[in-house]
N, CA, C and O atoms as a Tripos MOL2 file, in Angstrom:
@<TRIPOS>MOLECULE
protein
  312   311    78     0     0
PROTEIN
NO_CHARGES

@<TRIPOS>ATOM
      1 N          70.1210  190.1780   76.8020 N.3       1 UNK1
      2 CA         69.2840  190.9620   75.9050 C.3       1 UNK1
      3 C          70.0930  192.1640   75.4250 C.2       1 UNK1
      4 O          70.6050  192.8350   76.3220 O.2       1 UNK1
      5 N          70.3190  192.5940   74.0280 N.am      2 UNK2
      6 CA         71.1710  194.1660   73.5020 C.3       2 UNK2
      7 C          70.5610  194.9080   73.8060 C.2       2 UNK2
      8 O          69.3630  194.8430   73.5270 O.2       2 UNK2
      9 N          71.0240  195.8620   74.4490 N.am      3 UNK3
     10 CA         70.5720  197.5700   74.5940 C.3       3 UNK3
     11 C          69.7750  197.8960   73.0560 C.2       3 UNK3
     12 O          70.1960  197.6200   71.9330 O.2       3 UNK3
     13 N          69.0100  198.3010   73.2830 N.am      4 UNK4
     14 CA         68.1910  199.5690   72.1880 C.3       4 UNK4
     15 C          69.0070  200.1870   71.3190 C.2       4 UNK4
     16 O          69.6380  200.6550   72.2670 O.2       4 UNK4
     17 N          69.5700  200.6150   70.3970 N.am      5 UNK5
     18 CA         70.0860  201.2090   69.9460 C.3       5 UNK5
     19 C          69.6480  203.3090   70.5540 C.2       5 UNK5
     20 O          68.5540  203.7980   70.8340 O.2       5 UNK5
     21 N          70.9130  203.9100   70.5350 N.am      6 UNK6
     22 CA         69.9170  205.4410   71.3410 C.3       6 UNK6
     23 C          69.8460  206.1250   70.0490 C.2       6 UNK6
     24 O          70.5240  207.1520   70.0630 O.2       6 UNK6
     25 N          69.2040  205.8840   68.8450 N.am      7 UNK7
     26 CA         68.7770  206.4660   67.7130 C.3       7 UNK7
     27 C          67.9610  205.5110   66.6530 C.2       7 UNK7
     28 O          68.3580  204.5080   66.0590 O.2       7 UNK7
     29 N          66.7270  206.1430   66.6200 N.am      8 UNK8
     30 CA         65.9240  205.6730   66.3380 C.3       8 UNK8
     31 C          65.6100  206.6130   64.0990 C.2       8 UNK8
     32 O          65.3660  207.7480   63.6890 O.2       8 UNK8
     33 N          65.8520  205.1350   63.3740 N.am      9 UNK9
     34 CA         65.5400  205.8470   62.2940 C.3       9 UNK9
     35 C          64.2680  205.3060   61.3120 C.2       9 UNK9
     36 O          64.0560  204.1440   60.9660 O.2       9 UNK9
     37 N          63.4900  206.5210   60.9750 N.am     10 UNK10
     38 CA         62.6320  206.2430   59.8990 C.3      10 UNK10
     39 C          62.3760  207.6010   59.0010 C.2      10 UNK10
     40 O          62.6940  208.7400   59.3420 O.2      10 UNK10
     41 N          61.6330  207.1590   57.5940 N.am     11 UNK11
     42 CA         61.1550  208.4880   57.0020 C.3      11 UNK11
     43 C          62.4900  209.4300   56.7850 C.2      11 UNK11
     44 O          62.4710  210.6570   56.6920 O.2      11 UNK11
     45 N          63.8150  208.4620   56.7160 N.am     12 UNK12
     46 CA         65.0580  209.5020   56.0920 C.3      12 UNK12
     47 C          64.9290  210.4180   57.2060 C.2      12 UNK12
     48 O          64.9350  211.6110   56.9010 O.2      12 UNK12
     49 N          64.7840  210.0450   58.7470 N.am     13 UNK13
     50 CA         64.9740  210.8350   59.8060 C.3      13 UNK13
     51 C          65.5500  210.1360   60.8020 C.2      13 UNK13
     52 O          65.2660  208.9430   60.9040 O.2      13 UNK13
     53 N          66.5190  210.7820   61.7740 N.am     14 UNK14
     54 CA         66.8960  210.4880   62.7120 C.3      14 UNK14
     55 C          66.6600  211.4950   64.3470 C.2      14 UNK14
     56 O          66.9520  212.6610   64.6120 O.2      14 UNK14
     57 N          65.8690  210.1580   65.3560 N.am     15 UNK15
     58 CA         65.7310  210.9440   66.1540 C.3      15 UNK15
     59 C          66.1650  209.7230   67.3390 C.2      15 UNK15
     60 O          66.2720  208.5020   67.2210 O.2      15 UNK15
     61 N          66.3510  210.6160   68.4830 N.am     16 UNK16
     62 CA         66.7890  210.0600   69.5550 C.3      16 UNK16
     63 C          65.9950  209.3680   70.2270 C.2      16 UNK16
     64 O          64.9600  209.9140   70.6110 O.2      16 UNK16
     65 N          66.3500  207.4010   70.7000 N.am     17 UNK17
     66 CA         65.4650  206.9200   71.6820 C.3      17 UNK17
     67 C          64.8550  207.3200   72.7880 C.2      17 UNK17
     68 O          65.4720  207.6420   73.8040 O.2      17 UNK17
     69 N          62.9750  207.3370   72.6210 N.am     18 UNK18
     70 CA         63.1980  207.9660   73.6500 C.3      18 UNK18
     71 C          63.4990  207.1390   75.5650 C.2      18 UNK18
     72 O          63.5240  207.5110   76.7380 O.2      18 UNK18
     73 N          63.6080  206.3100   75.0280 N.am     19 UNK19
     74 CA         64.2590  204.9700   76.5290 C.3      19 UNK19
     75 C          65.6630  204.2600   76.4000 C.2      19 UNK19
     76 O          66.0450  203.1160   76.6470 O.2      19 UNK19
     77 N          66.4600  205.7280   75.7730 N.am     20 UNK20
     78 CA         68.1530  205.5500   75.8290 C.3      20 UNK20
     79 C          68.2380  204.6110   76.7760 C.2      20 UNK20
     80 O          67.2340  204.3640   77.4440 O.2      20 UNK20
     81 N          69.5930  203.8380   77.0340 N.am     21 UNK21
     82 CA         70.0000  203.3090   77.9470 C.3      21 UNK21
     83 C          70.6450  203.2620   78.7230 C.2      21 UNK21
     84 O          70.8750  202.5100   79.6710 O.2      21 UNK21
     85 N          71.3600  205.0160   77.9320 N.am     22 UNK22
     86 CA         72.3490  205.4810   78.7970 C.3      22 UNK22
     87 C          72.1910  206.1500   79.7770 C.2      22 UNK22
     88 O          73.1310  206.8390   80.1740 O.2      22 UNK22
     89 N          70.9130  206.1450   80.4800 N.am     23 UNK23
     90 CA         70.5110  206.7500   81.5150 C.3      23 UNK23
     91 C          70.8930  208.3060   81.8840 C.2      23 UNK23
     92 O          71.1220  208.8510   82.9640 O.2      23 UNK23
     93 N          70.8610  208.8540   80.3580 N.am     24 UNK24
     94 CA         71.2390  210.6040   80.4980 C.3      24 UNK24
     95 C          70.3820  210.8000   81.4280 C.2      24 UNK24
     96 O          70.8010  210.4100   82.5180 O.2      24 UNK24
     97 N          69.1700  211.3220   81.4530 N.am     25 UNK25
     98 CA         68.4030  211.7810   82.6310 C.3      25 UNK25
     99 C          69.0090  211.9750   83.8570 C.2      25 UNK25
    100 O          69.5370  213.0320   84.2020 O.2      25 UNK25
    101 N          68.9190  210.6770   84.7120 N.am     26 UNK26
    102 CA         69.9150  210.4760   85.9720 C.3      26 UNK26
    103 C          71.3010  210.8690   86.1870 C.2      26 UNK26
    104 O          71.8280  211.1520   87.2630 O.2      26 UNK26
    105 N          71.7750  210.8510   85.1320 N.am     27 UNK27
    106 CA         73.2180  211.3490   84.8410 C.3      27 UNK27
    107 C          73.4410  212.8930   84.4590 C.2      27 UNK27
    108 O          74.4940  213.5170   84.3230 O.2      27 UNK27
    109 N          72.0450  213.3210   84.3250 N.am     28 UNK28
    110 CA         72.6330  214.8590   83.6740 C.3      28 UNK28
    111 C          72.0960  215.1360   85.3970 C.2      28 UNK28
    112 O          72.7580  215.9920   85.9840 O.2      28 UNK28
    113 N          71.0540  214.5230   86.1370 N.am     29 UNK29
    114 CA         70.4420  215.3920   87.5370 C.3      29 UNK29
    115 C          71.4060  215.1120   88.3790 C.2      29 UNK29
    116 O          71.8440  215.9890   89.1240 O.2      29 UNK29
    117 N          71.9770  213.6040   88.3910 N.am     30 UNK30
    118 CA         73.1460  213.4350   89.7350 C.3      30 UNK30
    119 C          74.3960  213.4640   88.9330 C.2      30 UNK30
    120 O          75.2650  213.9570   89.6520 O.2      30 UNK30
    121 N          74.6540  213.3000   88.3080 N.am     31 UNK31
    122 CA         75.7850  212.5210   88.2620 C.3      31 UNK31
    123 C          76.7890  213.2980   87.3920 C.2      31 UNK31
    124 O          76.6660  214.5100   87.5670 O.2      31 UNK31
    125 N          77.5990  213.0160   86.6440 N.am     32 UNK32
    126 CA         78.6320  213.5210   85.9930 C.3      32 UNK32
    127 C          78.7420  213.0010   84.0370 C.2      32 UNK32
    128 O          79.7590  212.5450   83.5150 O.2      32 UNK32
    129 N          77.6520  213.2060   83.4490 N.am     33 UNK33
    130 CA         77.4770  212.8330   82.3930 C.3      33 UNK33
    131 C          78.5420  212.9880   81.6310 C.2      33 UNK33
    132 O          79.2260  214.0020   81.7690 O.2      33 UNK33
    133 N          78.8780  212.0020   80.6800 N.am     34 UNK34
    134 CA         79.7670  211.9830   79.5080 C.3      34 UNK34
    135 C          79.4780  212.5980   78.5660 C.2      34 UNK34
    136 O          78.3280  212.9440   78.2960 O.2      34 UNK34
    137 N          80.5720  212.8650   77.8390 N.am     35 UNK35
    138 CA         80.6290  213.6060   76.2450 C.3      35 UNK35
    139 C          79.2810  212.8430   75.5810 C.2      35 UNK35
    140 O          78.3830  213.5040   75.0600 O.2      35 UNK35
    141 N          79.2500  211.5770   75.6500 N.am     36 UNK36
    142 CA         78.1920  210.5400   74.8230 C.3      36 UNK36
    143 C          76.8090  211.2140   75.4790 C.2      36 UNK36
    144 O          75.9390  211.6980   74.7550 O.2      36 UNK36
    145 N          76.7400  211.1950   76.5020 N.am     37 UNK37
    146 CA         75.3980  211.6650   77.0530 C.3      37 UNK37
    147 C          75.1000  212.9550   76.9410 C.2      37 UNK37
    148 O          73.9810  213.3290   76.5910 O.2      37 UNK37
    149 N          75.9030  213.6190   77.1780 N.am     38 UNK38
    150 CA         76.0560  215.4910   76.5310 C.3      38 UNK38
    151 C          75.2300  215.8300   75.2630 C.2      38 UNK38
    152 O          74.3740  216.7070   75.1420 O.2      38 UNK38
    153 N          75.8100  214.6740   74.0710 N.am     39 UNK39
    154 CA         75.5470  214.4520   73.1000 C.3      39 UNK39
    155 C          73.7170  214.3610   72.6060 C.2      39 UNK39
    156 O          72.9470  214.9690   71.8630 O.2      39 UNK39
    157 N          73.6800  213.0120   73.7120 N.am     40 UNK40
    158 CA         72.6810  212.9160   73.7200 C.3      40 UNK40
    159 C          71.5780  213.5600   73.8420 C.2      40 UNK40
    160 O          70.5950  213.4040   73.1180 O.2      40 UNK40
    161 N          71.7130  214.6300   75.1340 N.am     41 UNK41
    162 CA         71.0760  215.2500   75.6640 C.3      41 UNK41
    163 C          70.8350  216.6440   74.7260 C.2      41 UNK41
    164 O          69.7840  217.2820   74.6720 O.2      41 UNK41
    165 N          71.7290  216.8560   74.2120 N.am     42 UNK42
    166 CA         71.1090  218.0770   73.0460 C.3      42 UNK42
    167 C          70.1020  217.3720   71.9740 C.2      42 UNK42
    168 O          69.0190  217.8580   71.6480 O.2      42 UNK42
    169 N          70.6000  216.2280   71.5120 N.am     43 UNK43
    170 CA         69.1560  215.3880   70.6440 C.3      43 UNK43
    171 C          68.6110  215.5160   70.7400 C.2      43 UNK43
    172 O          67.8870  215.9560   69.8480 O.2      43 UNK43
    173 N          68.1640  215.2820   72.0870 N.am     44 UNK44
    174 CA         66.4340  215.4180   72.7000 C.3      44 UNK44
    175 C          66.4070  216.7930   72.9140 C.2      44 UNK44
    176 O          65.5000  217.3140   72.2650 O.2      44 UNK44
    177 N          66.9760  217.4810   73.4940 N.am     45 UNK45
    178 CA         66.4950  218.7130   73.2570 C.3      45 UNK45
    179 C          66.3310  219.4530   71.4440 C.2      45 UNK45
    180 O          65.5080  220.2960   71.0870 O.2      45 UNK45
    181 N          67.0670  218.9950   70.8620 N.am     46 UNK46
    182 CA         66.3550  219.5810   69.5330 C.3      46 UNK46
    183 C          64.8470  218.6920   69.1310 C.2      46 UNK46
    184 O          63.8630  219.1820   68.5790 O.2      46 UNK46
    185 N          65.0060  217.3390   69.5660 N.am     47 UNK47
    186 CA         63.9620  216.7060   69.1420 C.3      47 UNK47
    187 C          62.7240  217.5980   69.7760 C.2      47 UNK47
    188 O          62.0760  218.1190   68.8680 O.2      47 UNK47
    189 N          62.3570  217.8300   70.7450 N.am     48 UNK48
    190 CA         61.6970  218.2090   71.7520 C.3      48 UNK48
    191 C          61.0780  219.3870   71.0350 C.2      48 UNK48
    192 O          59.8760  219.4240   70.7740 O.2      48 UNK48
    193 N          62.0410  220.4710   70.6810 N.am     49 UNK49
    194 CA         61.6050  221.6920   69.9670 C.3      49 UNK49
    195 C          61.5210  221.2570   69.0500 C.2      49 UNK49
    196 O          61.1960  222.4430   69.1020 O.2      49 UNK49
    197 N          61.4370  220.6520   67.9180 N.am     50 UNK50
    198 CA         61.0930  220.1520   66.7040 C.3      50 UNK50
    199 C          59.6950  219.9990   67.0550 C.2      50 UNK50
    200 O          58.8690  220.7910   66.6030 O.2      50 UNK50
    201 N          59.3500  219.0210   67.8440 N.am     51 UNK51
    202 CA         58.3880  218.7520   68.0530 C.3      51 UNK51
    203 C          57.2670  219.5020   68.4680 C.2      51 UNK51
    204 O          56.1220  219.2770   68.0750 O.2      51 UNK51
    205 N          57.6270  220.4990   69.3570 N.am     52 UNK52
    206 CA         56.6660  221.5920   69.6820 C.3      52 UNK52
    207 C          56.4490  222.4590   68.3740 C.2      52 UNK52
    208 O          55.3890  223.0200   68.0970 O.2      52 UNK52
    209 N          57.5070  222.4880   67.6720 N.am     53 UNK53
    210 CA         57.4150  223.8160   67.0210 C.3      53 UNK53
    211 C          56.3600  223.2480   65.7500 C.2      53 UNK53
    212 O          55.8090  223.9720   64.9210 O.2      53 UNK53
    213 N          56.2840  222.2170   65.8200 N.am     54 UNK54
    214 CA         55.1330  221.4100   64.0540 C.3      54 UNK54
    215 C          54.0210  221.2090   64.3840 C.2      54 UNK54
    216 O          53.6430  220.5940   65.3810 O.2      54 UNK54
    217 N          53.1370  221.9200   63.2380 N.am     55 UNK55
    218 CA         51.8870  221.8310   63.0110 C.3      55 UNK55
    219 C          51.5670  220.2020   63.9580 C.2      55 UNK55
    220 O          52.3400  219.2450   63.9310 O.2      55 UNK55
    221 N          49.9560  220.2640   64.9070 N.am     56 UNK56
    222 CA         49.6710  219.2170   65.2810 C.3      56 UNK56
    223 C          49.6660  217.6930   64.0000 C.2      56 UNK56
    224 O          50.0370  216.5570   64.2960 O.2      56 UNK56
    225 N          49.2810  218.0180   62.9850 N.am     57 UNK57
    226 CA         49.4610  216.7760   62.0160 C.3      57 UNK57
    227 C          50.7140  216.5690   62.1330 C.2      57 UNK57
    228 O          51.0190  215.5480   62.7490 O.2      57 UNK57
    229 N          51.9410  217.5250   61.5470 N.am     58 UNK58
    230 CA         53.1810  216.9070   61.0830 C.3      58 UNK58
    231 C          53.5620  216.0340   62.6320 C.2      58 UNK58
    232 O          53.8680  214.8430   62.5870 O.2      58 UNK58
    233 N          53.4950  216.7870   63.9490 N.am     59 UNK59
    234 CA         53.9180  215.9990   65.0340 C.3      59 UNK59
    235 C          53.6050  215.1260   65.2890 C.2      59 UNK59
    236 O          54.3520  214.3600   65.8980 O.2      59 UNK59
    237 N          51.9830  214.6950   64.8600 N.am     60 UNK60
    238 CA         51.6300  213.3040   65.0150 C.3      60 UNK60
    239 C          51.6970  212.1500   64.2100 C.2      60 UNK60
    240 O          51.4340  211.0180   64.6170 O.2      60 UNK60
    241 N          52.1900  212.5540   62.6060 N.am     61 UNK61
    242 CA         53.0020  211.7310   62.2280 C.3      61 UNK61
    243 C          54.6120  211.2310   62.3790 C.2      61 UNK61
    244 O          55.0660  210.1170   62.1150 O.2      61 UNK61
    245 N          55.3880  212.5250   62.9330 N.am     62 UNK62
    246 CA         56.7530  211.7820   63.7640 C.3      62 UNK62
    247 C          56.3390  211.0580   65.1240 C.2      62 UNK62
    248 O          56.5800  209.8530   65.1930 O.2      62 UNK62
    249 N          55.8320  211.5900   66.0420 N.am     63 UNK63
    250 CA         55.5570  210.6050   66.9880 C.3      63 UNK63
    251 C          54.7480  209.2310   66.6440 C.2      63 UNK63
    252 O          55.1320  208.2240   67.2390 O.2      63 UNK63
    253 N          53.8560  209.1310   65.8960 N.am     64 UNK64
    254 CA         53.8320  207.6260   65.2160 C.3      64 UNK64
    255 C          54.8500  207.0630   64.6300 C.2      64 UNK64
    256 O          55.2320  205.9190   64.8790 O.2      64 UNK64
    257 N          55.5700  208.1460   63.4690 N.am     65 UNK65
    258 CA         56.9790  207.4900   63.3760 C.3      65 UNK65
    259 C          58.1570  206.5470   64.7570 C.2      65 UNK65
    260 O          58.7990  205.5290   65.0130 O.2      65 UNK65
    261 N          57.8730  207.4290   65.0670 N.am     66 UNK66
    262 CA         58.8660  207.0230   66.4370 C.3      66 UNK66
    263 C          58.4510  205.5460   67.2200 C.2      66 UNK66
    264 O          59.1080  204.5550   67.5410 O.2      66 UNK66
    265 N          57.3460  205.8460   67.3210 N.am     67 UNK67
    266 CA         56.8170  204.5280   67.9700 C.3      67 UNK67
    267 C          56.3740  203.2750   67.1230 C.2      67 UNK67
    268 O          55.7300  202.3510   67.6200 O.2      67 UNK67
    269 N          56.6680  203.3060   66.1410 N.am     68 UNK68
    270 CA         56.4590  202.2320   64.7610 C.3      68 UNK68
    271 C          58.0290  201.6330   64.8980 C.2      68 UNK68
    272 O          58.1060  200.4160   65.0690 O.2      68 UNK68
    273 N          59.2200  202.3590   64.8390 N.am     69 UNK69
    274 CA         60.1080  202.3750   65.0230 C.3      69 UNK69
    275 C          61.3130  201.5950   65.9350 C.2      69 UNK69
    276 O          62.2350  200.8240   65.6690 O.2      69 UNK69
    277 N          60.5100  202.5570   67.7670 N.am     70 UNK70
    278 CA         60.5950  201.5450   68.5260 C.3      70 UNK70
    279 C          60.1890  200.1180   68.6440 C.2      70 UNK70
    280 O          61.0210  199.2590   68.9370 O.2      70 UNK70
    281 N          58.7100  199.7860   68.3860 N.am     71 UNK71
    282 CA         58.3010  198.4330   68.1000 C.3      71 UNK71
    283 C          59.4270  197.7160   67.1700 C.2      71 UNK71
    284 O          60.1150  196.7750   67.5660 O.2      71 UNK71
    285 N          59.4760  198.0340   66.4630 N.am     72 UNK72
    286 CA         60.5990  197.5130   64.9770 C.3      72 UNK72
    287 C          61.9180  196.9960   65.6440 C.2      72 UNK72
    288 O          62.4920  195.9440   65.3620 O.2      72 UNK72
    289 N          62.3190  197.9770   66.6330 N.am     73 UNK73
    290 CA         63.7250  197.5570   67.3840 C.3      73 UNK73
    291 C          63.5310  196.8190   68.5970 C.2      73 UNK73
    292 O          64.3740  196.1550   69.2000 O.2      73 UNK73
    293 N          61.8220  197.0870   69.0090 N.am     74 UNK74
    294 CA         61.4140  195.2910   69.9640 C.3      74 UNK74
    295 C          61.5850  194.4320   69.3630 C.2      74 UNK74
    296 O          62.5540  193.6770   69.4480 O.2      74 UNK74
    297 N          60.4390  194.3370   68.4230 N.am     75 UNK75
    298 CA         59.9210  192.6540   67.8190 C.3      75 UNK75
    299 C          61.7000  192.5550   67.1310 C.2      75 UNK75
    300 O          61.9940  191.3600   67.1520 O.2      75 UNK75
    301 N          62.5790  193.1710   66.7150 N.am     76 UNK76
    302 CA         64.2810  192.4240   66.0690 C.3      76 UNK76
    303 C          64.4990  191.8620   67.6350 C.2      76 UNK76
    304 O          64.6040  190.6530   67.8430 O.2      76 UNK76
    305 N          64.5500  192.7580   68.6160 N.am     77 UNK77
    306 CA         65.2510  191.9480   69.8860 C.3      77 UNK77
    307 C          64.5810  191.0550   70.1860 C.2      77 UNK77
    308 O          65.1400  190.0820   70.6910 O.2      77 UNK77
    309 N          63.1930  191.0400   70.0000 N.am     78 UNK78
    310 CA         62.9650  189.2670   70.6510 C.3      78 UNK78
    311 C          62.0970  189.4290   71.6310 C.2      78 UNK78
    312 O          61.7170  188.4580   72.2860 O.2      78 UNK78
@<TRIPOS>BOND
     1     1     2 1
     2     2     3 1
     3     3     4 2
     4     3     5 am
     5     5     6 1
     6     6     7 1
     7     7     8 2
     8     7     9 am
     9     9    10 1
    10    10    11 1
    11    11    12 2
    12    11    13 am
    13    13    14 1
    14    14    15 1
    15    15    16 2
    16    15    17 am
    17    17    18 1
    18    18    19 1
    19    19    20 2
    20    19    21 am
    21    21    22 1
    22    22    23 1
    23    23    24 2
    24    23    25 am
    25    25    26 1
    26    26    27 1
    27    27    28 2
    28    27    29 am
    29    29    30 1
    30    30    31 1
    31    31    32 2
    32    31    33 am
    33    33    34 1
    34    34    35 1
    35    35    36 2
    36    35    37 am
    37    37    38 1
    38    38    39 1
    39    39    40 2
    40    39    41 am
    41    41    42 1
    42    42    43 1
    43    43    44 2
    44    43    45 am
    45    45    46 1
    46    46    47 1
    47    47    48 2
    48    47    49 am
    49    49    50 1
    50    50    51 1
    51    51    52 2
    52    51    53 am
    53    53    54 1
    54    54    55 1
    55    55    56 2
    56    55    57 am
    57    57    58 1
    58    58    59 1
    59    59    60 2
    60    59    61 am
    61    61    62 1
    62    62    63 1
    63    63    64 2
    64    63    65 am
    65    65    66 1
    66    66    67 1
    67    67    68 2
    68    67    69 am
    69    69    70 1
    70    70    71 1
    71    71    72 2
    72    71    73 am
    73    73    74 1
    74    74    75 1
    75    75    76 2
    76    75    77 am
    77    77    78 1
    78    78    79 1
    79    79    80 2
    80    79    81 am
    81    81    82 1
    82    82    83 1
    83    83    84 2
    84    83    85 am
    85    85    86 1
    86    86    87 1
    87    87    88 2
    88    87    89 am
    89    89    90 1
    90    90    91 1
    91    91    92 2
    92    91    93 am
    93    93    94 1
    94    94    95 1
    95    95    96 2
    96    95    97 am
    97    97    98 1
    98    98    99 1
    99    99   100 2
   100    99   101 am
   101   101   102 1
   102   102   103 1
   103   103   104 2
   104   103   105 am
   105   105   106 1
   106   106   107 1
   107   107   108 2
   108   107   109 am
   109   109   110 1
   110   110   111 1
   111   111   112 2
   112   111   113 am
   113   113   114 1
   114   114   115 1
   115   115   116 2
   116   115   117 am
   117   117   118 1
   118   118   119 1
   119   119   120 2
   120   119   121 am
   121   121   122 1
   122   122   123 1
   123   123   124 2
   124   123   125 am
   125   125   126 1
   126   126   127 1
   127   127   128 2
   128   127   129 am
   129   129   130 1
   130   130   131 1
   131   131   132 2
   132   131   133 am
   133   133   134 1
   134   134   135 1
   135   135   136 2
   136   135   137 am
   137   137   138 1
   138   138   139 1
   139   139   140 2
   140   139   141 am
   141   141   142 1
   142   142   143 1
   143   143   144 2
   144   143   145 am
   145   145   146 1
   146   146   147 1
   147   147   148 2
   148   147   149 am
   149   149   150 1
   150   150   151 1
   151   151   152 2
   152   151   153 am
   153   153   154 1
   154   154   155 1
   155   155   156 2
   156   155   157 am
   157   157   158 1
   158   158   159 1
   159   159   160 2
   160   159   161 am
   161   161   162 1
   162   162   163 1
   163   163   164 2
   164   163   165 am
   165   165   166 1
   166   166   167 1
   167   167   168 2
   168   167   169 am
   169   169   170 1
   170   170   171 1
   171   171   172 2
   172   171   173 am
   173   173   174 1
   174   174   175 1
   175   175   176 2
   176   175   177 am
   177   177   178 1
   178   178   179 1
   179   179   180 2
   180   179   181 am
   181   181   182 1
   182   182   183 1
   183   183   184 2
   184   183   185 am
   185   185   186 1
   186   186   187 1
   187   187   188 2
   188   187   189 am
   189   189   190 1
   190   190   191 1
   191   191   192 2
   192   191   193 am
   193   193   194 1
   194   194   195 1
   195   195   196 2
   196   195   197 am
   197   197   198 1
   198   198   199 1
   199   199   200 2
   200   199   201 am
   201   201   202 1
   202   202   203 1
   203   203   204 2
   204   203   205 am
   205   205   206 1
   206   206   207 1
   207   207   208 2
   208   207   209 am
   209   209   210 1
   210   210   211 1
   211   211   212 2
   212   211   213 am
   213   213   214 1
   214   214   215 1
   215   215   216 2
   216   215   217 am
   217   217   218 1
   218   218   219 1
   219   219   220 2
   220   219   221 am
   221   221   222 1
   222   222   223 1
   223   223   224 2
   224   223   225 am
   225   225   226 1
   226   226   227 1
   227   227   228 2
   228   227   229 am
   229   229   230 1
   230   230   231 1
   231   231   232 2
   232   231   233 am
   233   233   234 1
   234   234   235 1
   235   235   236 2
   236   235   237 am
   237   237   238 1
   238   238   239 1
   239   239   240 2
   240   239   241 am
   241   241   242 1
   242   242   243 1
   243   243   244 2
   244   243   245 am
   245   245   246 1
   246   246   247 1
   247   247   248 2
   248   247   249 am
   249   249   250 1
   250   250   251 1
   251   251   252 2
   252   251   253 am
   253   253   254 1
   254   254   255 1
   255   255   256 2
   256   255   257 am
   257   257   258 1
   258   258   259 1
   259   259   260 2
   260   259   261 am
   261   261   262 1
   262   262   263 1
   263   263   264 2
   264   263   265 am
   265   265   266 1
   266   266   267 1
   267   267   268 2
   268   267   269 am
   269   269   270 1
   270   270   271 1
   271   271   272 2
   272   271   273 am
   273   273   274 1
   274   274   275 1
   275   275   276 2
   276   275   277 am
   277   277   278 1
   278   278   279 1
   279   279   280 2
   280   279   281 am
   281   281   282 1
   282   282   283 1
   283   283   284 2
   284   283   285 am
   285   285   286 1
   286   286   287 1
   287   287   288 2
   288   287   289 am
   289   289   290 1
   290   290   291 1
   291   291   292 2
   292   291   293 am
   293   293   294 1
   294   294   295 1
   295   295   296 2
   296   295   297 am
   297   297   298 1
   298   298   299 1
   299   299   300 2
   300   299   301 am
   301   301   302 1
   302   302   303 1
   303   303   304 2
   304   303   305 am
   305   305   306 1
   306   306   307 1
   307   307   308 2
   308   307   309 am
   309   309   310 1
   310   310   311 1
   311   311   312 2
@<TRIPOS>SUBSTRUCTURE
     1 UNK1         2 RESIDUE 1 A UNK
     2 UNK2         6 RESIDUE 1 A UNK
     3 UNK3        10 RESIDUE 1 A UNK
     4 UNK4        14 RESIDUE 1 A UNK
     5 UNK5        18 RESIDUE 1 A UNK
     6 UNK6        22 RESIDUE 1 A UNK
     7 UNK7        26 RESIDUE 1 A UNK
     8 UNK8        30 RESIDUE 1 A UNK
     9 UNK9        34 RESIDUE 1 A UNK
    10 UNK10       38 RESIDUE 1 A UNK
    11 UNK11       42 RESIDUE 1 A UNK
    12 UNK12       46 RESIDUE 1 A UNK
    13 UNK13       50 RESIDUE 1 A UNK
    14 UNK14       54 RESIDUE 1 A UNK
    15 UNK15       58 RESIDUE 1 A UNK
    16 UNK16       62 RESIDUE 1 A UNK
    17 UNK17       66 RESIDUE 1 A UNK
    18 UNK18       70 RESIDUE 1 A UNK
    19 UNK19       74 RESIDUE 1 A UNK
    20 UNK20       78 RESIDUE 1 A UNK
    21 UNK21       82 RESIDUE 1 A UNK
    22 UNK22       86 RESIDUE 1 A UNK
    23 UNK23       90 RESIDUE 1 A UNK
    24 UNK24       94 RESIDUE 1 A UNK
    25 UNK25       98 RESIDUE 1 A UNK
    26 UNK26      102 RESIDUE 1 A UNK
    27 UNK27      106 RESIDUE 1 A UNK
    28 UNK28      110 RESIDUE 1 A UNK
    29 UNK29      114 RESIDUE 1 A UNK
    30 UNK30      118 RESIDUE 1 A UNK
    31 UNK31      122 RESIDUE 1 A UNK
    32 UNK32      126 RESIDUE 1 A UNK
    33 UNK33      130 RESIDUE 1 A UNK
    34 UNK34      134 RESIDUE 1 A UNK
    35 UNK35      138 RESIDUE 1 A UNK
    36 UNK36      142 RESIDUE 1 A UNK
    37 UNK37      146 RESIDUE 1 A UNK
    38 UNK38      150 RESIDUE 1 A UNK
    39 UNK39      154 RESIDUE 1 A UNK
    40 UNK40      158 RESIDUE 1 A UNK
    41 UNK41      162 RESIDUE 1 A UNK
    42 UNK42      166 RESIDUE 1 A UNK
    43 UNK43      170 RESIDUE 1 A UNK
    44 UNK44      174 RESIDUE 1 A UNK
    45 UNK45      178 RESIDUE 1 A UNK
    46 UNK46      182 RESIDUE 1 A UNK
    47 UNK47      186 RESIDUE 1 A UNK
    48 UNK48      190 RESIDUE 1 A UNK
    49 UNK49      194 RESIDUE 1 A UNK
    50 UNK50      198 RESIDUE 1 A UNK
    51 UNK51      202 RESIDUE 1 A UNK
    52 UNK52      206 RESIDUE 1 A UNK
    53 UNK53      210 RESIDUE 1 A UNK
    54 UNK54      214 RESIDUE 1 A UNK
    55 UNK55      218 RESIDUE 1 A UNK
    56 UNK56      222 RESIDUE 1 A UNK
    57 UNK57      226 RESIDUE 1 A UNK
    58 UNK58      230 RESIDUE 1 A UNK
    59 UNK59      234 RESIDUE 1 A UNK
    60 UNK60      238 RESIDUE 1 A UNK
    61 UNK61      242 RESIDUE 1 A UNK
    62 UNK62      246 RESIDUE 1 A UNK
    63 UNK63      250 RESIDUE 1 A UNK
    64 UNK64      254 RESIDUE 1 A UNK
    65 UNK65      258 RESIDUE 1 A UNK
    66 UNK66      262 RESIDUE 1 A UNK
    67 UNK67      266 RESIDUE 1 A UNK
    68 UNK68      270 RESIDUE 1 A UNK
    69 UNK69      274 RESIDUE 1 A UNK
    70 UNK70      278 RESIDUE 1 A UNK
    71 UNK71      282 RESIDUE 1 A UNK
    72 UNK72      286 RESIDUE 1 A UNK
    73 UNK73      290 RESIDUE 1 A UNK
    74 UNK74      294 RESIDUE 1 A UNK
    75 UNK75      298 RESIDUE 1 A UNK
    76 UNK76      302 RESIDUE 1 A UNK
    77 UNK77      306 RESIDUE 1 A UNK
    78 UNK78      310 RESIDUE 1 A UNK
């Protein structure tokens, strides 16, 4: 089965998967994260404040974005 892609795009936006595969999480608490995950890990942190910082409508149309999205990169994998 292919990994997820860790960027998720719609609406001429790009935001970060939020079920990367690169297992930043675990890697930023134990472990010794890479430049790639470094990377990563500021994404979500801007995503994150993006997200807090927008009117409840605008946020609940990116988070529907997002999850329209993800589905989109299920139902291609199969």
């Amino acid at each position: 089965m292919p990994k997820p892609p860790a960027y998720l795009h719609f609406d001429n936006m790009t935001w970060p998967h939020p079920h990367d595969p690169l297992e930043v999480e675990w890697s930023l608490r134990y472990g010794t994260p890479s430049r790639e995950q470094m990377r990563t890990a500021a994404s979500i942190i801007a995503a994150y404040r993006e997200l807090v910082d927008e009117p409840v409508r605008r946020r609940n149309e990116k988070i529907a974005g997002l999850r329209r999205a993800i589905q989109e990169v299920t139902d291609a994998a199969g």
